[in-house]
Kinemage of the C-alpha trace (Angstrom):
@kinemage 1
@onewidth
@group {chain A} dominant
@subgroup {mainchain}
@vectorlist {calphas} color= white
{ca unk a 1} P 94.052 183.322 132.716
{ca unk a 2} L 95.699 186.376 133.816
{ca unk a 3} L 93.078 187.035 136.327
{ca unk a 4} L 92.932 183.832 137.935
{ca unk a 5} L 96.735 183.910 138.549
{ca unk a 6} L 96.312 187.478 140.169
{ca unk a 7} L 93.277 185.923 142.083
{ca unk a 8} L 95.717 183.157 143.379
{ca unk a 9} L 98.860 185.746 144.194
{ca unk a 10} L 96.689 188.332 145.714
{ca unk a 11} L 97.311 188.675 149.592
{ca unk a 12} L 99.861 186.285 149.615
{ca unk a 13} L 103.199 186.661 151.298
{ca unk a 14} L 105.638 186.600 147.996
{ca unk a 15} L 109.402 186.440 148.179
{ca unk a 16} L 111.467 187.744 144.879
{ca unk a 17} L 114.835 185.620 145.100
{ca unk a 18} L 117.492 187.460 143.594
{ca unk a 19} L 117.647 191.217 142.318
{ca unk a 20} L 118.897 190.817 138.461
{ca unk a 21} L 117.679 190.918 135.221
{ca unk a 22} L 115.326 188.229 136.116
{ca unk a 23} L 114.129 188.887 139.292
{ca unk a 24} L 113.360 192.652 138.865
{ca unk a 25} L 111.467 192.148 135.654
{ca unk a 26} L 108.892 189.835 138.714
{ca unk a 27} L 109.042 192.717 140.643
{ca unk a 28} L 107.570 195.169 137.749
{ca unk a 29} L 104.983 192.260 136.898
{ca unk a 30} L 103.761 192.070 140.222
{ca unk a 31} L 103.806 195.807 141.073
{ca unk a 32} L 101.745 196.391 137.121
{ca unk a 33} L 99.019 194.208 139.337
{ca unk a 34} L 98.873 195.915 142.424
{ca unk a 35} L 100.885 193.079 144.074
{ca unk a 36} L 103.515 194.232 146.499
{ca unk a 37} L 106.342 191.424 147.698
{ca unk a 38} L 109.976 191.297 149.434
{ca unk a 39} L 112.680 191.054 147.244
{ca unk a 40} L 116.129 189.222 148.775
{ca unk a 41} L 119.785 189.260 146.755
{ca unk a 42} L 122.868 188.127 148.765
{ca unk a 43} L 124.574 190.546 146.863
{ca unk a 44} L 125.143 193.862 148.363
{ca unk a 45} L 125.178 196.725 145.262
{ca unk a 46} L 123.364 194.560 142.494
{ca unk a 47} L 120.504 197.715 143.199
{ca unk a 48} L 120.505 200.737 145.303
{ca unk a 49} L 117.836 200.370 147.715
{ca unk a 50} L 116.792 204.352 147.450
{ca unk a 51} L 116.136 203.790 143.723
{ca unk a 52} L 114.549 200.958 144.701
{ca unk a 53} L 112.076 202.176 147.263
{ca unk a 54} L 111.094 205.102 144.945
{ca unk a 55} L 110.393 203.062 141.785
{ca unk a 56} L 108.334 200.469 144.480
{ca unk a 57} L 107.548 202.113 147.303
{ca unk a 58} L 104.921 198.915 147.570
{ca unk a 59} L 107.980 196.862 148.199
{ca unk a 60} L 110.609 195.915 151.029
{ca unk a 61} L 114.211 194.820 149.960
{ca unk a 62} L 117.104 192.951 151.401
{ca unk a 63} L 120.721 192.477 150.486
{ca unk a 64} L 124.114 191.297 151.462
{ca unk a 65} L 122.893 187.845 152.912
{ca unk a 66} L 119.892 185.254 152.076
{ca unk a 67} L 117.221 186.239 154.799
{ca unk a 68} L 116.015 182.723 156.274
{ca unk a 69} L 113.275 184.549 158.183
{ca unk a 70} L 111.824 186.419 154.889
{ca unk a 71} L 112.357 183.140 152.601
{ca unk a 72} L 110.404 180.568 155.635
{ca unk a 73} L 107.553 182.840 156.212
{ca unk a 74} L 107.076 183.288 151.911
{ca unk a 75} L 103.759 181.653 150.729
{ca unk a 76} L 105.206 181.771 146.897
{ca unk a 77} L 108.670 182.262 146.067
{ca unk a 78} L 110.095 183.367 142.331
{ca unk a 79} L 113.321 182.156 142.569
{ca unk a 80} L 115.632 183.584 139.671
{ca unk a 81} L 117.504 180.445 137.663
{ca unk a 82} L 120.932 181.274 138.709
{ca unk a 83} L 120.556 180.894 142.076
{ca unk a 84} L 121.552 176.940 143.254
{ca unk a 85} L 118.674 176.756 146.404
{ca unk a 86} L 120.677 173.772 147.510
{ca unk a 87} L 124.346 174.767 147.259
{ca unk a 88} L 123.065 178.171 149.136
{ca unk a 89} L 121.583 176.090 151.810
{ca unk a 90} L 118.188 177.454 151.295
{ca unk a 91} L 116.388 174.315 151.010
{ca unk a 92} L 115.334 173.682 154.792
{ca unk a 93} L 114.555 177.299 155.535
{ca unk a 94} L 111.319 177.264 152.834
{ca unk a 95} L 107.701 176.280 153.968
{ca unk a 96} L 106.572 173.035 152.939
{ca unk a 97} L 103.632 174.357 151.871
{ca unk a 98} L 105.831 177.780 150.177
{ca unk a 99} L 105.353 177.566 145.876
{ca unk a 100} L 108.659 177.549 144.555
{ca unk a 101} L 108.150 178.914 140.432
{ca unk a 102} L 110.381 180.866 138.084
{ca unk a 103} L 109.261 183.784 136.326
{ca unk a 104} L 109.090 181.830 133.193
{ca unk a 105} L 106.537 179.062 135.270
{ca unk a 106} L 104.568 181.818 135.865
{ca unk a 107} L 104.350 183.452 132.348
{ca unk a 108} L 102.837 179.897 131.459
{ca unk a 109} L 100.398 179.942 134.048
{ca unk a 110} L 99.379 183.400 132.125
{ca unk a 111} L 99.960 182.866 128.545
{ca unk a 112} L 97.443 180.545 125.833
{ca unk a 113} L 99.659 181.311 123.225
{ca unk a 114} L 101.345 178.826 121.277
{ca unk a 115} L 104.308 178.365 122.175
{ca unk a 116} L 107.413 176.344 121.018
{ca unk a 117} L 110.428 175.572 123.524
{ca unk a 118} L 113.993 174.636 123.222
{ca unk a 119} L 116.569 173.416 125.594
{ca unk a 120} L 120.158 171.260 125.153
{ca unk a 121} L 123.424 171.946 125.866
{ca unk a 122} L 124.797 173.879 122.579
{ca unk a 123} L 122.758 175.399 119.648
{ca unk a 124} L 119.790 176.507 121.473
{ca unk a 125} L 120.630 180.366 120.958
{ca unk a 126} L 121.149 179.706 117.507
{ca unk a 127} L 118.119 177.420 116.869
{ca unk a 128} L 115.876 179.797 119.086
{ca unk a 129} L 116.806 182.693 116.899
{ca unk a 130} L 116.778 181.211 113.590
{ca unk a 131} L 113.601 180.179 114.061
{ca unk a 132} L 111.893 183.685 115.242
{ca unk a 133} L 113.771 184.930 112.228
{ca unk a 134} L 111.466 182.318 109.957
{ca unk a 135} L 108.293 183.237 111.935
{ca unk a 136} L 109.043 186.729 111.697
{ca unk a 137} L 109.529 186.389 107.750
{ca unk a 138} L 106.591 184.352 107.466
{ca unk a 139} L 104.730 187.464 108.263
{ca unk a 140} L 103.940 186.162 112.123
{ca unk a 141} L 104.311 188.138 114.958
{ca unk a 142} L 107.126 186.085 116.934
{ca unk a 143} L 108.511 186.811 120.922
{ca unk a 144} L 111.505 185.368 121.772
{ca unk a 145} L 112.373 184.682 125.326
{ca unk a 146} L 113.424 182.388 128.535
{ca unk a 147} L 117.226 181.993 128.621
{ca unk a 148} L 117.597 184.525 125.774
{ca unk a 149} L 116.533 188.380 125.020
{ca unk a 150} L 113.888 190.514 126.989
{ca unk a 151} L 112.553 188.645 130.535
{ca unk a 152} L 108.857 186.759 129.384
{ca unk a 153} L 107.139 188.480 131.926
{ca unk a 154} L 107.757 191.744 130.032
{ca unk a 155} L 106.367 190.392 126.680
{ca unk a 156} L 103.012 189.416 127.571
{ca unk a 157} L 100.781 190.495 124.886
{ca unk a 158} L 97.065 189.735 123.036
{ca unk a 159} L 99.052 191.111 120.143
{ca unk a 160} L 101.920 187.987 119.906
{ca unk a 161} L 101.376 184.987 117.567
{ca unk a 162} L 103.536 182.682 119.053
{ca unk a 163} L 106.140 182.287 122.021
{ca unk a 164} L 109.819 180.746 120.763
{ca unk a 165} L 110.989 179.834 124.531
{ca unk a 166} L 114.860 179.232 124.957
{ca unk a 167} L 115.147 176.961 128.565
{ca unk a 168} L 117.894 176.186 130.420
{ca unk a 169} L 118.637 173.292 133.221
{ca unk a 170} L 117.885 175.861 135.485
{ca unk a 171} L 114.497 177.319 134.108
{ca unk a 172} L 113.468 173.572 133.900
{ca unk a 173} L 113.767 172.903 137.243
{ca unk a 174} L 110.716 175.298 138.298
{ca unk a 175} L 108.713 174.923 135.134
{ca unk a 176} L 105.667 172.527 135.199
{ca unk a 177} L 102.661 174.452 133.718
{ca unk a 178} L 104.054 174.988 130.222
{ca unk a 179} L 102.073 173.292 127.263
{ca unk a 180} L 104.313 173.334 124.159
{ca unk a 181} L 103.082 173.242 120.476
{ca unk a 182} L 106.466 171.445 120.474
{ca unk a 183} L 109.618 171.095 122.344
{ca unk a 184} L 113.136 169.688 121.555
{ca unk a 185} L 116.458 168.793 123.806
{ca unk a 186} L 118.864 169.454 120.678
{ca unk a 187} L 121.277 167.562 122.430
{ca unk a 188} L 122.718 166.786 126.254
{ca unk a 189} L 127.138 166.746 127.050
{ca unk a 190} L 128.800 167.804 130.046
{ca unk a 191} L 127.707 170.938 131.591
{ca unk a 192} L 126.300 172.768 135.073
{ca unk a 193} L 127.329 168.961 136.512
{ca unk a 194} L 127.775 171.350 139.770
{ca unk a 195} L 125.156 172.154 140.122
{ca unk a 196} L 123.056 169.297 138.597
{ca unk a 197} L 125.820 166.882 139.979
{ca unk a 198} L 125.572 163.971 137.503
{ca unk a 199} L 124.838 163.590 133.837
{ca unk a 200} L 121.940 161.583 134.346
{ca unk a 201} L 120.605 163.954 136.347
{ca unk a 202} L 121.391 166.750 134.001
{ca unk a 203} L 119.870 164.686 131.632
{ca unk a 204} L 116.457 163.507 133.236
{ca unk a 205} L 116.435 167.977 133.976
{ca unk a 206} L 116.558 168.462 130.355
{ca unk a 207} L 113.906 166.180 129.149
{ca unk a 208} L 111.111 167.177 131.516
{ca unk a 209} L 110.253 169.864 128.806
{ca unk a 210} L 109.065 166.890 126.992
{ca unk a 211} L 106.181 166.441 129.677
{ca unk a 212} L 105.210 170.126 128.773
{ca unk a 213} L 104.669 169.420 125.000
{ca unk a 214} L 102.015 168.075 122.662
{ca unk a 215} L 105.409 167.173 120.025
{ca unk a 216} L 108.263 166.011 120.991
{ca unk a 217} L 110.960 167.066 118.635
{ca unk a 218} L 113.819 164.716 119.164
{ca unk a 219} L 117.377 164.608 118.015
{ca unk a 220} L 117.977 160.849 117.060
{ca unk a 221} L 121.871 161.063 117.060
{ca unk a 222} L 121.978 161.981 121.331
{ca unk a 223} L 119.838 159.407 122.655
{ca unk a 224} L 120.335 160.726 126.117
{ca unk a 225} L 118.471 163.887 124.771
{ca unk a 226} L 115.585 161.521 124.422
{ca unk a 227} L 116.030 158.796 126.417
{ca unk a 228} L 113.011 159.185 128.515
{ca unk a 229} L 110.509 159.961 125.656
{ca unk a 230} L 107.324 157.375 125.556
{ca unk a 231} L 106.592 157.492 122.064
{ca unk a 232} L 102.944 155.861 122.691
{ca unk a 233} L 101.815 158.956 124.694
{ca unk a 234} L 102.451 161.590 121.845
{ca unk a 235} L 103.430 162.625 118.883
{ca unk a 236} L 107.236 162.391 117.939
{ca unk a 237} L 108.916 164.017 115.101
{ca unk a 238} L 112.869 163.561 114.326
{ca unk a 239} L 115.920 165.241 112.706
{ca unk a 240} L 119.145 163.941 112.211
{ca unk a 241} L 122.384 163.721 110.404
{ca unk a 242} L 121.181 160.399 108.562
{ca unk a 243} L 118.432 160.964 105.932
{ca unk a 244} L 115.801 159.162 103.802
{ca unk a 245} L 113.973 158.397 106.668
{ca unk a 246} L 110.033 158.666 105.659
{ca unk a 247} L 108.527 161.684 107.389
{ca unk a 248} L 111.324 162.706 109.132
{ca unk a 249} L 114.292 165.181 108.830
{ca unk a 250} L 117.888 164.004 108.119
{ca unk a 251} L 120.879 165.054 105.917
{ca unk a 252} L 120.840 163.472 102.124
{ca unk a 253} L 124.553 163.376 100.457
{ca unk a 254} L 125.059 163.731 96.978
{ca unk a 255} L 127.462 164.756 94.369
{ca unk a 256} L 129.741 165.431 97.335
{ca unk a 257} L 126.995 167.814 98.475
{ca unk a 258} L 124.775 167.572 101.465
{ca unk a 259} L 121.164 168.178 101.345
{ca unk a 260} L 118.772 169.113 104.038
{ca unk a 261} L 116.127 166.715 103.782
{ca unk a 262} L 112.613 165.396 104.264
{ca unk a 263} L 111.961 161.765 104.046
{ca unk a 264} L 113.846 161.037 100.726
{ca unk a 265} L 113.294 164.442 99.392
{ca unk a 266} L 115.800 167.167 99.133
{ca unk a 267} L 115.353 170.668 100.301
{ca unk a 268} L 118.329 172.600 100.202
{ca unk a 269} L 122.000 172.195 99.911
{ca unk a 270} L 123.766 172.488 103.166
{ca unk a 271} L 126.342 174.931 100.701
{ca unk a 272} L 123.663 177.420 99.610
{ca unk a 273} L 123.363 178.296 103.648
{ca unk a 274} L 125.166 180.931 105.623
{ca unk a 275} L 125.777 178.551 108.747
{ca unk a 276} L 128.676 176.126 108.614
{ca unk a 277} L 129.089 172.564 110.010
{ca unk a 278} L 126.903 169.266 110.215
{ca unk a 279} L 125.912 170.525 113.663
{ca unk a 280} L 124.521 173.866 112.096
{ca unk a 281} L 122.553 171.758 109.669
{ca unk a 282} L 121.049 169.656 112.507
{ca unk a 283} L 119.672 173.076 113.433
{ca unk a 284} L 118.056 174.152 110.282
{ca unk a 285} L 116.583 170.437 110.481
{ca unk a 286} L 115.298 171.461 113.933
{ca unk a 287} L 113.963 174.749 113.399
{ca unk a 288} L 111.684 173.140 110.147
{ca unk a 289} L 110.699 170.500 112.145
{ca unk a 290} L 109.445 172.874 115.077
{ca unk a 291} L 107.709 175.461 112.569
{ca unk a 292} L 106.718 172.528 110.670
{ca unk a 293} L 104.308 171.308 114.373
{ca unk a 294} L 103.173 175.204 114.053
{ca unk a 295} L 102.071 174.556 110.801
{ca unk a 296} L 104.600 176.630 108.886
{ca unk a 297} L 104.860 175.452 105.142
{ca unk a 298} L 108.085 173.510 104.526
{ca unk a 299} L 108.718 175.413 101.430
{ca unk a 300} L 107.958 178.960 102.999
{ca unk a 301} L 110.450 178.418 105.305
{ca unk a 302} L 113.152 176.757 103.190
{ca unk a 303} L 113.182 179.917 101.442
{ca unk a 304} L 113.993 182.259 104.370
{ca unk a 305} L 116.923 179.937 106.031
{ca unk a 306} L 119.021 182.048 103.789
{ca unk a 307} L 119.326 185.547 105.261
{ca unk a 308} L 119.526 184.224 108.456
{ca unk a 309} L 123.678 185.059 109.317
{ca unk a 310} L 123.662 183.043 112.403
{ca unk a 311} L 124.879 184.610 116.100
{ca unk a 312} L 128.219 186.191 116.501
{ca unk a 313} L 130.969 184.235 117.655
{ca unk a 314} L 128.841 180.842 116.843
{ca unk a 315} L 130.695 179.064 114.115
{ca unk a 316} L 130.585 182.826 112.556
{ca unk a 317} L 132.015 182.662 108.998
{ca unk a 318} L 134.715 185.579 108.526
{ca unk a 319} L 134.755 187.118 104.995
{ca unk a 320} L 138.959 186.664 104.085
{ca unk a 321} L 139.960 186.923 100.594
{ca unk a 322} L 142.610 184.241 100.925
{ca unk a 323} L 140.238 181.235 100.347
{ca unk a 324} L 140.742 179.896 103.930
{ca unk a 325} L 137.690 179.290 106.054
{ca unk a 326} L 137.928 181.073 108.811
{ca unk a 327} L 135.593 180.480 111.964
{ca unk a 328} L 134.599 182.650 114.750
{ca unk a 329} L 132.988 179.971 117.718
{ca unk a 330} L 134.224 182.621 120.495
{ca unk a 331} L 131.472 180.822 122.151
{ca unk a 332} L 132.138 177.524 122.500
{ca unk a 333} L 133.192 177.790 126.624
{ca unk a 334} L 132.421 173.997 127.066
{ca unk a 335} L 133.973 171.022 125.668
{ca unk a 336} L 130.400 169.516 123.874
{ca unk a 337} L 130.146 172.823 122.133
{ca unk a 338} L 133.970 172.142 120.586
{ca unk a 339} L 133.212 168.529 119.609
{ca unk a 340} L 130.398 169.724 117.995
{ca unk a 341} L 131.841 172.184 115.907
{ca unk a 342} L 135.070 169.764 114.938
{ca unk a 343} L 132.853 167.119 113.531
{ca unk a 344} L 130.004 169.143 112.148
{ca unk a 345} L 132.997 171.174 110.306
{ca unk a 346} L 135.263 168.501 109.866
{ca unk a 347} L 132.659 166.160 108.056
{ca unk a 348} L 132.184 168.700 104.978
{ca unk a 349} L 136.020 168.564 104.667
{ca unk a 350} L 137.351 165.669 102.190
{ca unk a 351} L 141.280 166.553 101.169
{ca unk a 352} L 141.729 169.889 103.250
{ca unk a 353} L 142.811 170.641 106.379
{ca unk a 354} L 141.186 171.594 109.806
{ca unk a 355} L 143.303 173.715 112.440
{ca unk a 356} L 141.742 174.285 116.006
{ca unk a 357} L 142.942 177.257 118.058
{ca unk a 358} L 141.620 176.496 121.734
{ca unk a 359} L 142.174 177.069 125.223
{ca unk a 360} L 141.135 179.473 128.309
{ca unk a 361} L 139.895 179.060 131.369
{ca unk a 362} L 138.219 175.454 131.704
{ca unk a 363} L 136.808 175.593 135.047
{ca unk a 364} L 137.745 172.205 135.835
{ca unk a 365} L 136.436 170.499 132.811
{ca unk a 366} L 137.208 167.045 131.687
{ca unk a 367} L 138.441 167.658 128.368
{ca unk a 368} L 139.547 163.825 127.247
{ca unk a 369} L 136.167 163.296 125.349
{ca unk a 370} L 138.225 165.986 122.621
{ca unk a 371} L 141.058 163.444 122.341
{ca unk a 372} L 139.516 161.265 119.843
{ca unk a 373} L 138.067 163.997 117.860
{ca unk a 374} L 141.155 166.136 117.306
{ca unk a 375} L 143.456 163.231 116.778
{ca unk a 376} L 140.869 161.592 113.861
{ca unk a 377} L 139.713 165.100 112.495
{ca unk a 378} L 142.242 168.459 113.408
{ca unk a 379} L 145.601 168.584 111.333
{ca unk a 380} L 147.329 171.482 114.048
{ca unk a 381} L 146.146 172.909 117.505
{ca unk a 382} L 147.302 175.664 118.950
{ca unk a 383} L 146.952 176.561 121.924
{ca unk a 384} L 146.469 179.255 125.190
{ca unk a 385} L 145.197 180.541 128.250
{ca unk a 386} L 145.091 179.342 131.608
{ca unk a 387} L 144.219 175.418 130.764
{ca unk a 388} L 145.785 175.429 127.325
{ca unk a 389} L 148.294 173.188 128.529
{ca unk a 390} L 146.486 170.728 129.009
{ca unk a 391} L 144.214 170.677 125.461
{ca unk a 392} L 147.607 170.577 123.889
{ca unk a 393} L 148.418 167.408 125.644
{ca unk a 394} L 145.511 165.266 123.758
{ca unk a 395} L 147.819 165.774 120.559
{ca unk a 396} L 151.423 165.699 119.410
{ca unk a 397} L 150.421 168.366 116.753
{ca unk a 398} L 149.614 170.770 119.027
{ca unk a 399} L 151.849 173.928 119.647
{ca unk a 400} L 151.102 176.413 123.125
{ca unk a 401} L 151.238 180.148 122.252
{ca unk a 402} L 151.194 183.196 124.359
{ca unk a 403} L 148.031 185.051 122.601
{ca unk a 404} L 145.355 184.951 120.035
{ca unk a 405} L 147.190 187.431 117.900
{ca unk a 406} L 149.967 184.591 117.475
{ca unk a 407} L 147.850 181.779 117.606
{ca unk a 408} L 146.156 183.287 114.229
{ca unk a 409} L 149.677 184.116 112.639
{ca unk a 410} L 150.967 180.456 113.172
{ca unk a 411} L 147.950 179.157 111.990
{ca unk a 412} L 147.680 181.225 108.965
{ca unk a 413} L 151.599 180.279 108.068
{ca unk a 414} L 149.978 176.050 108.331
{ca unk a 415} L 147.244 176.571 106.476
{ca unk a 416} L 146.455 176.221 102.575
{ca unk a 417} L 143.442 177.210 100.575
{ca unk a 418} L 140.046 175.234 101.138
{ca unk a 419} L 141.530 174.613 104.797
{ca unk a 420} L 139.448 175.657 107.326
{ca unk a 421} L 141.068 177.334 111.263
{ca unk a 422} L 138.351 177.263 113.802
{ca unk a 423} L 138.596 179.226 116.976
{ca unk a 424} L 136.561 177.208 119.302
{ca unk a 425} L 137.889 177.202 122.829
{ca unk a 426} L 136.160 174.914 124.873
{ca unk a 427} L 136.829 177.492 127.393
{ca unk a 428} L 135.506 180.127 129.279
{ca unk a 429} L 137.219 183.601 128.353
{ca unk a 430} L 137.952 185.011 131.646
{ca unk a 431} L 141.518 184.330 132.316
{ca unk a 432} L 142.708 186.658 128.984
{ca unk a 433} L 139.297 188.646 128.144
{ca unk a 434} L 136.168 190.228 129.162
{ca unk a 435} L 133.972 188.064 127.709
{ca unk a 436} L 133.703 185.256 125.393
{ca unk a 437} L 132.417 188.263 122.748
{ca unk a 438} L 135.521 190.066 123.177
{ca unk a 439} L 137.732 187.262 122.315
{ca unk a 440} L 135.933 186.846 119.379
{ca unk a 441} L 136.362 189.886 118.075
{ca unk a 442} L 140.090 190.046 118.760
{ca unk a 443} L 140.168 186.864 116.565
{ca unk a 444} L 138.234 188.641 113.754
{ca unk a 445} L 140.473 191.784 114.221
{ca unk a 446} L 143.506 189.327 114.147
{ca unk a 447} L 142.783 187.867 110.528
{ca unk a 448} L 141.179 190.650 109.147
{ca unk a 449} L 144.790 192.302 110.212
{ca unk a 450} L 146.309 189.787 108.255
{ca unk a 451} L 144.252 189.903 104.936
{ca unk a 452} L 145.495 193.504 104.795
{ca unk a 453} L 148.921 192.847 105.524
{ca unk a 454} L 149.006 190.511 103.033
C-alpha cells in the first residue's frame, strides 16, 4: 500500500498547509520518500527558514501570509486540522481538481493495520489511553495517535499490532479512507460551533467516522452521537449507563454499588476502579466494548482496568487524608465536559455533599445548560476568573473568589467527610494560568497545602 500511495504522490505539485507539529511530521514523511513539496504557515517564526532549508534542502517554504498562488497551483494539499480553510478564506483559491487530505487520511491510505478510532466531545483522551494501556497489558503491541501523542505518520510500522486513533471534528473533516475494526462518538455537546457553526453540523462531522468502520460502537444515552447510524448496514454494539441489556454494556446497581456490566452479568464494581464518576464508567464500558470488536477477552481486560490511574487533571482523584474527595478536572475548558463530571460524580453520591469550584475564561460559551445540573446536584459553587461571574449567577449558593488558593480554603471550611469538591471549570485557563495543566496543579498544591496545615 505504501508504494501505491508514493506511486500516486510522485511528481505531483504538493502543498504542506501549516508548519506545526502536524504539518512538519508530512514534511519528514514525504522527504523519507524522496518527495519534495512547498510548505505555507501564515505565521511568521513558527520555524526558521535556515533550519529549515538545511534539514530539506528538497523543499521551498513560506510564512507570514497564506500564499494563494502556491495553494491554487497545488495538485494535493495536507492541510493541518487547526487551520479553518473557510474562515481563512482559502476555499476559492484551491483547484477543483487539488486533493485536500490530512496527514491522518493519508496514514490510512498507507496502513492495513487494525485499527480502532474514537471521537466525541469529552473522554476521548481518556478512553484512547485507557484502552492502549489494556492492549499494551494484553501483551499487544499498541500505537496511539491522531488528536493525541506522536503525529501517525511517524508511527508507521510492520512491527505494530493495532492503531488506537483519537479524531477530532477537525481530523474528520479530511478523513475518508479509514476502515475501522470499530469506531465510537462517546458523546456530542457544544464545542468548535465556530468553526463547525451549528450543532447539527458538528454533529453530522462527528459521526462520519461511523462510515469508516466495520462496528459501530455507540453510546445509547447521546442519541445525537448516533443519530445517523443505519443499524441494517453493520454491526452495532452499545454501552450505557442503564444495564441488563442482553449483549450489550451498561451499569448494574446493587447493594448501593454499581457494577460494570455485560448483558445481566456483572464485571466489576465501579468502586474497585481508580476513575471516578458515571461518566468515567461509561468509558471503561467503551474501551471493553472496542477491545471486545478486536477480540480482546472480556475477562483479560477486566483485570487490567485497575492500574490504569486515568490522565492528569481528568476527574484526577487527589490522595487527602481528611476523607473528602477531592477532584482534579483542570481540564474540563467546556461546559459538556462540566455536566459530565457533575452527574457522573454526583450520581454515586446518596447523603453527601458535592461542591463545584469553576470559572475562567469561557470564550463566549453558553453556560445555561449547567443551571439545571448545579441547582439539582452541587450543594456550594465557588467561583473565578474572567467569566466567573456569570457561572455564579445560575445559583444562589454560589460565592465569587479572587483565586484558586481561596476557592479551595472556602470550600474545605463547607465541606464534611464523604463530600466530594470538584474543580471542573468549564473554562479555558488563560485569563489566570498558563495552561489548563497548570491550574491543575495549583489546585493539587492548594489542598495538599492544606492536609499539612491541618
Amino acid at each position: 500500500m505504501l508504494e501505491r500511495v508514493i506511486a500516486q504522490l510522485k511528481n505531483k505539485q504538493i502543498l504542506v498547509l501549516g508548519a506545526g507539529l502536524t504539518g512538519m511530521s508530512c514534511v519528514r514523511f514525504l522527504t523519507s520518500h524522496q518527495l519534495a513539496c512547498h510548505v505555507n504557515d501564515s505565521r511568521e517564526t513558527i520555524i526558521e527558514n535556515e533550519e529549515f532549508s538545511q534539514k530539506f534542502p528538497a523543499c521551498s517554504l513560506s510564512l507570514g501570509a497564506w500564499d494563494h498562488q502556491k495553494i491554487h497551483e497545488a495538485q494535493i494539499i495536507l492541510v493541518s486540522p487547526g487551520i479553518d480553510l473557510a474562515a481563512e478564506g482559502l476555499i476559492d483559491h484551491i483547484a477543483n481538481d487539488c486533493q485536500v487530505i490530512g496527514d491522518v487520511e493519508l496514514f490510512c491510505q498507507i496502513t492495513d493495520k487494525p485499527i480502532i478510532a474514537v471521537t466525541g466531545s469529552n473522554g476521548k483522551s481518556t478512553l484512547v489511553t485507557l484502552l492502549t494501556h489494556i492492549g499494551t497489558a494484553l501483551g499487544h503491541k499498541v500505537a496511539l495517535g491522531g488528536n493525541i501523542g506522536v503525529p501517525v505518520l511517524e508511527q508507521l510500522s510492520n512491527q505494530i499490532d493495532c492503531y488506537i486513533l483519537e479524531l477530532s471534528s477537525f481530523q474528520l473533516e479530511t478523513l475518508q479512507s479509514m476502515n475501522a475494526v470499530a469506531a465510537s462518538v462517546l458523546n456530542v455537546s457544544d464545542d468548535h460551533l465556530d468553526r463547525h457553526k451549528t450543532l447539527e453540523n458538528y454533529s453530522e462531522i462527528k459521526q462520519r467516522i461511523y462510515q469508516q468502520c466495520e462496528t459501530a460502537v455507540i453510546n445509547r444515552d447521546d442519541p445525537l452521537s448516533f443519530s445517523q447510524v443505519n443499524r441494517q448496514s453493520k454491526p452495532v454494539i452499545s454501552f450505557g449507563s442503564d444495564g441488563g441489556k442482553t449483549g450489550e454494556f451498561g451499569l448494574i446497581h446493587q447493594d448501593s454499588k454499581l457494577y460494570l456490566a455485560l448483558g445481566e452479568e456483572k464485571l466489576v464494581s465501579l468502586e474497585a476502579l481508580p476513575l471516578a464518576g458515571v461518566h468515567n464508567a461509561l468509558n471503561y464500558l467503551a474501551a471493553l466494548a472496542l477491545g471486545h470488536c478486536l477480540g480482546w477477552p472480556i475477562e483479560e481486560m477486566i483485570s487490567h482496568l485497575s492500574s490504569f490511574e486515568g490522565l492528569a487533571h481528568r476527574c484526577q482523584r487527589i490522595a487527602t487524608s481528611d476523607n473528602i474527595t477531592w477532584i482534579n478536572d483542570s481540564k474540563a475548558t467546556n461546559v459538556g465536559a462540566t455536566l459530565a463530571a457533575i452527574n457522573g460524580l454526583s450520581s454515586t453520591l446518596i447523603d453527601n455533599k458535592l461542591i463545584l469550584i469553576a470559572g475562567g475564561d469561557g470564550k463566549g460559551a453558553d453556560f445555561s445548560p449547567l443551571k439545571t445540573a448545579i441547582n439539582n446536584a452541587v450543594s456550594y459553587v465557588f467561583t473565578l476568573g474572567k467569566d466567573g461571574e456569570e457561572i455564579a449567577k445560575l445559583t444562589e449558593n454560589s460565592q465569587q473568589v479572587g483565586s484558586l488558593t481561596e476557592a479551595v480554603s472556602l470550600a474545605k471550611q463547607q465541606a464534611n467527610a464523604g463530600d466530594i469538591v470538584l474543580l471542573s471549570p468549564a473554562c479555558a485557563s488563560i485569563d489566570m494560568f498558563k495552561n489548563f495543566a497548570q491550574r491543575g496543579d495549583m489546585f493539587t498544591d492548594a489542598v495538599i497545602a492544606l492536609q499539612e496545615a491541618s
